[in-house]
C-alpha positions, 0 to 999 in steps of 0.5 A: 632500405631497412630491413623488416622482421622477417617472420612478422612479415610473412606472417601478415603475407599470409594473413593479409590473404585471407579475404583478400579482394582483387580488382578487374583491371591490371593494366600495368605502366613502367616499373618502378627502382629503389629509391635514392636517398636526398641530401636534406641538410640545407632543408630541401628535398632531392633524390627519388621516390617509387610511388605505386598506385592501381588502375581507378578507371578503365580509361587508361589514357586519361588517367595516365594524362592525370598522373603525368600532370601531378607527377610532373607538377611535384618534380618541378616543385620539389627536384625529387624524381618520381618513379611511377608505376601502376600494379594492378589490385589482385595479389596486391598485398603479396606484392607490396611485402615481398617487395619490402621485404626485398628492399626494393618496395615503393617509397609510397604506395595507396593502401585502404584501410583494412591494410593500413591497421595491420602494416602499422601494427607490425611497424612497417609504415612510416608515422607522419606527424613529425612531416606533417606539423605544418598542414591544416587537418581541418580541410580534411573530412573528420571520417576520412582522417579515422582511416588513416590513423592507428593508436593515435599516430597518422600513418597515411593522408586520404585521397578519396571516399565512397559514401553508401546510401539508399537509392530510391525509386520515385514511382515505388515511392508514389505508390505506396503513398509517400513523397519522394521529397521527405525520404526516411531520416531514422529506422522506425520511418523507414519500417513504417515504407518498408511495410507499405512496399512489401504491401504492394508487393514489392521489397523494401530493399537490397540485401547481399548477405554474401558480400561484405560486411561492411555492406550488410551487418556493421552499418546497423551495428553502428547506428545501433551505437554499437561496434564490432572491436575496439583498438584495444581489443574488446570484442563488441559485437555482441553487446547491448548495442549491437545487438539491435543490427542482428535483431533488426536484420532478422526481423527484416529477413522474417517480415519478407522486407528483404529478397529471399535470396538475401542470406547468399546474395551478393547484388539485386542489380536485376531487381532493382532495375525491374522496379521490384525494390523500393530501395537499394544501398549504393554509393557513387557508381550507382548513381553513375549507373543509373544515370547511364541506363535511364530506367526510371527517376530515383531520389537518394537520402541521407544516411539512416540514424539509429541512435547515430548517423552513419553508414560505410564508405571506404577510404582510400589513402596514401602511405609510406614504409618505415624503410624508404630511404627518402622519408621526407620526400615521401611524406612531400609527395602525400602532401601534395597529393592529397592537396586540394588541387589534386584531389580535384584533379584526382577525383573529376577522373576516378570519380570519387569523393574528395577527402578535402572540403575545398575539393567537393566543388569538382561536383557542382554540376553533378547533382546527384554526386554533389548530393553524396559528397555530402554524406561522407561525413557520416561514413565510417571505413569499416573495421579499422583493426589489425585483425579486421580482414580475418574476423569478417567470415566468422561474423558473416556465417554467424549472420547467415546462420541466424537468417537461416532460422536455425540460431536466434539473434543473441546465439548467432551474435554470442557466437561471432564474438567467441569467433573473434575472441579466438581470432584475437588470441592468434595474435 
């Protein structure tokens, strides 16, 4: 394997921890080796690849059956010997640069997209388009393919979406007057429930101002029609735009549409399930959830448009270092496991939405599911940016601040993108 340029390299070990989330599983299988590299001069491809994946479900067993049935399909296929190892999601960036730092890294490797920007800034990933010529994109779901994609180079080919959207509680929605059946398209119908909920004692919806951004303040941001940087480092998130998410999220918070507790909050799981909330923001695991507990009937709706439709929903993908020693292998096995088939095969386990059109069918008799799968094309990854791990605290306490009263929308919002002016000027 080749080498990186040591400093940059621990310069994003330590960046990339800063926020850094871990998962609750950490079951982990074999251990991986170094690849060898294929003779590729008669074009076929040989050797090995290290391929590193997390744990996606609690059901060890019948995802181990799911990765022995695609591992062993692409040996057979393509002569290339994989090496699989599962590690688990805490430390999982530590983990992956130290070892490509070691030369002893996988050969390909799942990555999200707040990873993916900042590998490939620093020139750790492998560009695809050259091992890619001959795949038709247009399978792929438009939002999916923005995740995998820094300055106009595809890095990663996507394996699955979340879409996050607003749950409903039929018998909330029947007493405040409404139909469940002609849910809110925009802001201004849904302000027109939330004040009739909170009427009625109820809240409009959740709100975990202790959580992510991704889940609070940019999906406004973005159906405002603003945003929070650009690729080309323009701080945005204070414009003319973006300014409505923060003016709306403190109307919100004054008119008593939201929890009390929303400044710090991180879920309003109790809430909901005691029917106190006409609305909450969920993806495919709530409605896993919901479906498991069987409280009371809920409905969901399309994405909320501002000036657009949009929401969050995170991408999950697959990519492969600069310095693998088996670069067209590696590229195959993305390939072939972002295909159509194992998107299906993948996603019936875990769970997810498939990034590929021709794979939502997994979801044909799941209604809910089927439904949701619907919307992915409306979700937006988060902040596909080097630095959008770093600026996310800085944006989140300035929200904060403003919730608590003591700055105004502008202040609050003039404030977040100094912050991130002078996290940009690190770099």
């Amino acid at each position: 394997m080749k080498s990186f340029r040591l400093l940059s390299v621990f310069f994003l070990i330590g960046t990339l921890l800063v926020g850094c989330s871990s998962g609750n599983n950490s079951q982990s299988s074999a251990g991986g080796t170094e690849s060898i590299g294929g003779d590729k001069s008669d074009g076929k491809l040989s050797g090995e690849i290290t391929v590193w994946a997390h744990p996606f479900t609690g059901d060890q067993d019948v995802e181990g059956k799911m990765w022995d049935e695609i591992i062993s399909s692409f040996e057979e296929e393509t002569e290339v010997k994989v090496n699989f190892e599962q590690i688990p999601w805490a430390n999982r960036d530590q983990k992956i640069l130290t070892a490509l730092v070691a030369n002893n890294g996988p050969d390909v490797f799942y990555a999200i997209p707040d990873q993916m920007p900042q590998y490939a800034e620093e020139g750790m990933l492998l560009e695809l388009d050259s091992y890619l010529e001959d795949l038709d994109m247009n399978d792929f779901v438009e939002t999916a393919i923005v995740s995998t994609t820094w300055k106009d180079k595809l890095y990663g080919l996507p394996i699955l979406q979340e879409a996050y959207t607003f749950l409903y509680n039929v018998d909330i929605v029947k007493d405040i007057g409404e139909d469940p059946e002609n849910l809110p398209k925009t802001w201004d119908e849904f302000d027109q429930w939330a004040k009739k909920a909170k009427e009625k004692g109820y809240y409009a919806m959740s709100f975990a101002g202790g959580g992510s951004m991704n889940g609070t303040l940019y999906p406004y941001v973005w159906q405002a029609g603003g945003d929070v940087v650009n690729e080309d480092n323009q701080v945005l998130i204070n414009n003319e735009k973006s300014l409505k998410a923060w003016e709306r999220l403190d109307h919100m918070y004054k008119e008593g549409w939201i929890p009390e507790d929303s400044v710090t909050a991180m879920e309003h799981d109790a809430l909901w399930d005691s029917g106190k909330l006409l609305a909450v923001q969920g993806s495919g695991a709530s409605i896993t959830n919901m479906l498991s507990k069987d409280l009371f009937e809920f409905v969901i709706a399309p994405p909320l448009k501002g000036e657009r439709q949009v929401t969050y929903g995170t991408t999950g993908m697959f990519v492969a270092p600069v310095n693998t020693d088996n670069p067209a292998a590696a590229a195959e096995f993305i390939k072939v496991m972002t295909d159509t088939e194992n998107q299906k095969r993948f996603n019936k386990v875990t769970q997810y939405i498939p990034t590929r059109e021709s794979a939502k069918e997994i979801f044909d008799d799941e209604p809910y599911l089927s439904q949701l799968a619907t919307y992915t094309e409306y979700a937006l990854p988060g902040v596909i940016h080097p630095a959008g791990r770093t600026i996310m605290p800085s944006i989140q306490s300035e929200l904060q601040t403003m919730m608590e009263g003591k700055k105004t929308p502008k202040e609050a919002a003039d404030a977040a993108a100094e912050a991130v002016q002078l996290e940009l000027d690190k770099k």
